[in-house]
N, C-alpha and C positions, 0 to 999 in steps of 0.2 A: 863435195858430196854428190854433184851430179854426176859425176862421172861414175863413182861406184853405183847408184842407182842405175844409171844405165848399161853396167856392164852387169849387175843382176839378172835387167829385164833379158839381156842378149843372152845369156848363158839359160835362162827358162827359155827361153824359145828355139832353142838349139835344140836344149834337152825336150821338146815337143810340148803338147798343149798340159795344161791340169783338167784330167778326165774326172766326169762324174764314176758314182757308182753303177748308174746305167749304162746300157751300151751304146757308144759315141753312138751322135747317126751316119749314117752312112757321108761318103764324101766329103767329109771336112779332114780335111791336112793339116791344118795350122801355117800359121804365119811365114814359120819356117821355110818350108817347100816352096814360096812364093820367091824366095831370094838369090835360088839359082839362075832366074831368067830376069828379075828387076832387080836387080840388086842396089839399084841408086834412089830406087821409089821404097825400100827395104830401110836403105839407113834413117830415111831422114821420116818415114813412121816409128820406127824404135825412139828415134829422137822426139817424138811427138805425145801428148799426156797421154791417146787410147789406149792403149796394153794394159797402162798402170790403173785403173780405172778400179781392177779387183784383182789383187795376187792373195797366192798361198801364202802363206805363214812361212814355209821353207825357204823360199823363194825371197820375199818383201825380209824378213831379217836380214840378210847378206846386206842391206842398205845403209846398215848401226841407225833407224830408225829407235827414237824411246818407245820404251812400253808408258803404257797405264800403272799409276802408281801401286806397287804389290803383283804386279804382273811379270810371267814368265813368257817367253814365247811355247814353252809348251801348253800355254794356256790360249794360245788364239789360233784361230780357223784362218780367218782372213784378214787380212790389211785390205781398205778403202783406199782409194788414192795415196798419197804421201810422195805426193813426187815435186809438186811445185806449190801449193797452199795450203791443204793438211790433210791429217790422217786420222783416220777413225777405225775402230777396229770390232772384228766379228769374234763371239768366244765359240767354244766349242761344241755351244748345242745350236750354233747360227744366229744367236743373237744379238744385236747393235750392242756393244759395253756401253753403260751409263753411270753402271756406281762400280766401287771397289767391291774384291771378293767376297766382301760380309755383305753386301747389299746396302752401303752407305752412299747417298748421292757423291761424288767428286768429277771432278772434271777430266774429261778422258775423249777429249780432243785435241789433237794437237796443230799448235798454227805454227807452220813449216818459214814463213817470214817472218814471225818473233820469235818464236822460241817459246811456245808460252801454250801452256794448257787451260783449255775451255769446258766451259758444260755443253753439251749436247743432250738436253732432253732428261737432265737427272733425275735419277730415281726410276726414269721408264721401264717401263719394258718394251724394247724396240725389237720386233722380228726384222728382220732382213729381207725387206720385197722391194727393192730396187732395181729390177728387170723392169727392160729390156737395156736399160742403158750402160750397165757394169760389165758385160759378159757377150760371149756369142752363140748366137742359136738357142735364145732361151724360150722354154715354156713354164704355161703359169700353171702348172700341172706336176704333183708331187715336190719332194722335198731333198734339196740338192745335197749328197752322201749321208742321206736319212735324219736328218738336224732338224729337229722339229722348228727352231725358229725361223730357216731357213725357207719362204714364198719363191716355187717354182723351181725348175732342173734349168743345167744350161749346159753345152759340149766344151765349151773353152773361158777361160777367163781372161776377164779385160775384153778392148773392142779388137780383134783379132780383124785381118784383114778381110776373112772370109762373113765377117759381120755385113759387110755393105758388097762385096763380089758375090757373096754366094758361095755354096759347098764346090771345092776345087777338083776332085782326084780325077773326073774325067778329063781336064786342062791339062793336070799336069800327066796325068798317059799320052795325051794327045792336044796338044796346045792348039792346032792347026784346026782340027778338026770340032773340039769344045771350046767355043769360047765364052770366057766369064762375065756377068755382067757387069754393067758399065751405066750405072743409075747418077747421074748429074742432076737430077732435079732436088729441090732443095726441100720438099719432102723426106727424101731419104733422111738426110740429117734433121730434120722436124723430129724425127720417131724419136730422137734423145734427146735433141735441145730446144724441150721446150716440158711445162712441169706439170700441166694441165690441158684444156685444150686450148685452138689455136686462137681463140677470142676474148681471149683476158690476159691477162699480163700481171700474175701473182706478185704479191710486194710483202713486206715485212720490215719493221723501224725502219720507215722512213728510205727504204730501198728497195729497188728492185730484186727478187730473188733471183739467185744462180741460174744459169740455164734455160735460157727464156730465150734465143736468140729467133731461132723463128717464128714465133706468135710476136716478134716485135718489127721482126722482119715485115712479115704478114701486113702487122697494123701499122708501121711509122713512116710506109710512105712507098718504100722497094719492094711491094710482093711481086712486081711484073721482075725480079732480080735472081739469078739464083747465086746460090751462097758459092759456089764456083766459079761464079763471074769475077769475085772478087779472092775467091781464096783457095791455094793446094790444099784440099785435105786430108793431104798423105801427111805433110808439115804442123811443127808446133806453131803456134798462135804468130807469133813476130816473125816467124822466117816463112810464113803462108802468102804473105800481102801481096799478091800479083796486077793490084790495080789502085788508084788512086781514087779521089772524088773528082779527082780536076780531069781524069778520064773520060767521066761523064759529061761532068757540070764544067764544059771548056771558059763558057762567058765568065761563073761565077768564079772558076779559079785562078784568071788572069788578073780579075779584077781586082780579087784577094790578096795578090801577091804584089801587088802595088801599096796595097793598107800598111799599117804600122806592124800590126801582127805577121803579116803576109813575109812583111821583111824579116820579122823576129823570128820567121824561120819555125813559127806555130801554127803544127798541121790542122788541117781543115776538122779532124777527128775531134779535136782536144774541145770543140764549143759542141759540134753535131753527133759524136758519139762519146760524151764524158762519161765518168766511170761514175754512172748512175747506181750501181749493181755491186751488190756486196754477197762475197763468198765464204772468203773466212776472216776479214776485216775489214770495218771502216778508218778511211788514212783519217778523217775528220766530218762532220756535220755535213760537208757540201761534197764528199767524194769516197765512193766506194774501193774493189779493186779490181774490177770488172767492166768492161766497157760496154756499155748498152747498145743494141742497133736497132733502137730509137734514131729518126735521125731528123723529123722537122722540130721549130723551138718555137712556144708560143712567147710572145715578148710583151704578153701583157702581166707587169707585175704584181697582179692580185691572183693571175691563176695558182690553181694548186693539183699539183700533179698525181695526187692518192688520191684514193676514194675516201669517202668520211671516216670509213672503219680502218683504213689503210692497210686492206688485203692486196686491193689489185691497184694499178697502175696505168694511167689513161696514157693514150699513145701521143702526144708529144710533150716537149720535154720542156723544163722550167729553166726561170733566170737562175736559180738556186746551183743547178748543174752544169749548165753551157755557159754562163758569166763567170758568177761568185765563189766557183772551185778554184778562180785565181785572184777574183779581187774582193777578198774576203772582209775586207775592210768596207768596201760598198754595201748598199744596199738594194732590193730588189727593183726599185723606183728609177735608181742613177741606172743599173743594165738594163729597164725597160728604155728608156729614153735615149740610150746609146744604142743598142740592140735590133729599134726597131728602122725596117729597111737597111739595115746594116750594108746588106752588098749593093744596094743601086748605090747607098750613098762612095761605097770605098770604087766605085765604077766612074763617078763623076772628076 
């Protein structure tokens, strides 16, 4: 299925951006024109989830995505993601779908790793104000090809490269002479991956929510880090990883790789960035499917990592998630006891 998704997303972008009913603003190209001159920084963003973030309807079908039950595609505006964990869909006054055509709550989510339709909100009435993170060049200013449920215009859909470069046509007249920006600070990627501001850490059952990477970043220990230090983000998620922990942390990861785990060949991620963090499912109790960048562990087994109403989420991480996502059979007592001084002890 990936691959016809991704020869989709190539064939819209070929075919240029999906324009508002406004008039583009000046200097943006689309992703396209960026590919005669990078073309290797080209493929492996196609390959990457930005683009898919918000497609058309004409476009996201080519994929044999399901619709919503009782749904046509001439009944949707937009496809939401659906590229690697699920799909949610806009109708055609710009609204989030929540129930069936008659206005019956039903589930009209769909999880891309089961197979398996969800509620999102049923019954709601969901507008679509998910700017700035779906889309390129948006403003929170009018309503995108007049859709009343639709908060804000935007020139291109999905994260187009000219999202974080900047408007291109002067570069590409003159590449020598305009050159594009070139923002490495981990701000940039802040303005989408993160859900509120940068001092709380939104949570919901018992997980972390979606998209919090930099307010966790911020809080778990690395804000002196930027998110390039560790990752391409031209690349999708597993083919980005340009640095390890044991790049930094030399003492702790020599001494690691002497421990029992170290040998087992279980990366330093799997205790200090567990998949606290649930997107479109939980695998179980103690593991989301997202990986949090939280990265210190408190090892005292009474801590609790929610706040009492369990909105937000205190910045280090529990034995619940860095132990007992593998030894499920324990309890929080045996990984406090094990846990604590962990690495002077695997150093000895």
């Amino acid at each position: 299925m990936r691959r016809s998704i991704a020869s989709a997303v190539c064939l819209a972008l070929l075919c240029g951006p999906a324009q508002s009913q406004e008039t583009p603003q000046a200097g943006y190209m689309g992703s396209q024109s960026c590919r005669k001159c990078h073309e290797e920084i080209y493929n492996r963003y196609v390959d990457s989830g930005h683009p898919y973030k918000l497609r058309r309807a004409s476009v996201a079908k080519l994929t044999g995505l399901p619709l919503p039950k009782g749904y046509a595609w001439e009944d949707i505006l937009y496809v939401i993601g659906g590229v690697r964990k699920k799909a949610r869909f806009v109708n055609l006054e710009g609204f989030i779908i929540t129930t069936d055509k008659k206005g019956k709550p039903v589930p009209t989510q769909y999880n891309m790793s089961t197979g398996q339709w969800v509620n999102y909100h049923p019954g709601e009435k969901k507008p679509y104000k998910c700017g700035p993170c779906h889309m390129t060049a948006y403003r929170e200013t009018g309503r995108q090809h007049g859709r009343i449920g639709i908060v804000g215009t935007w020139v291109m859909d999905g994260i187009q490269c000219e999202e974080c470069h900047g408007p291109s046509s002067l570069h590409n007249a003159d590449p020598k002479k305009s050159k594009l920006k070139v923002d490495k600070s981990s701000a940039l990627c802040g303005k989408c991956h993160v859900r509120g501001d940068c001092d709380t850490i939104p949570a919901k059952a018992g997980f972390i929510r979606h998209h919090e990477q930099y307010n966790e970043l911020l809080m778990g220990g690395h804000k002196k880090q930027a998110c390039v230090d560790c990752h391409d983000p031209h690349s999708k998620v597993k083919a980005s990883i340009k640095a390890t922990c044991a790049s930094c942390h030399k003492e702790e990861g020599a001494a690691y790789a002497t421990e029992i785990h170290g040998k087992s060949g279980i990366p330093c991620i799997e205790c200090h960035m567990p998949r606290a963090t649930k997107s479109e499912v939980a695998l179980n109790h103690f593991s989301g499917d997202v990986r949090t960048h939280l990265a210190s562990i408190n090892t005292d087994p009474d801590y609790v990592m929610f706040s009492q109403d369990g909105k937000l989420a205190k910045a280090q991480l529990s034995l619940r998630f860095s132990c007992l996502q593998c030894h499920q059979s324990r309890s929080s007592k045996w990984a406090g006891e094990y846990a604590a001084g962990f690495h002077k002890k695997a150093a000895k």
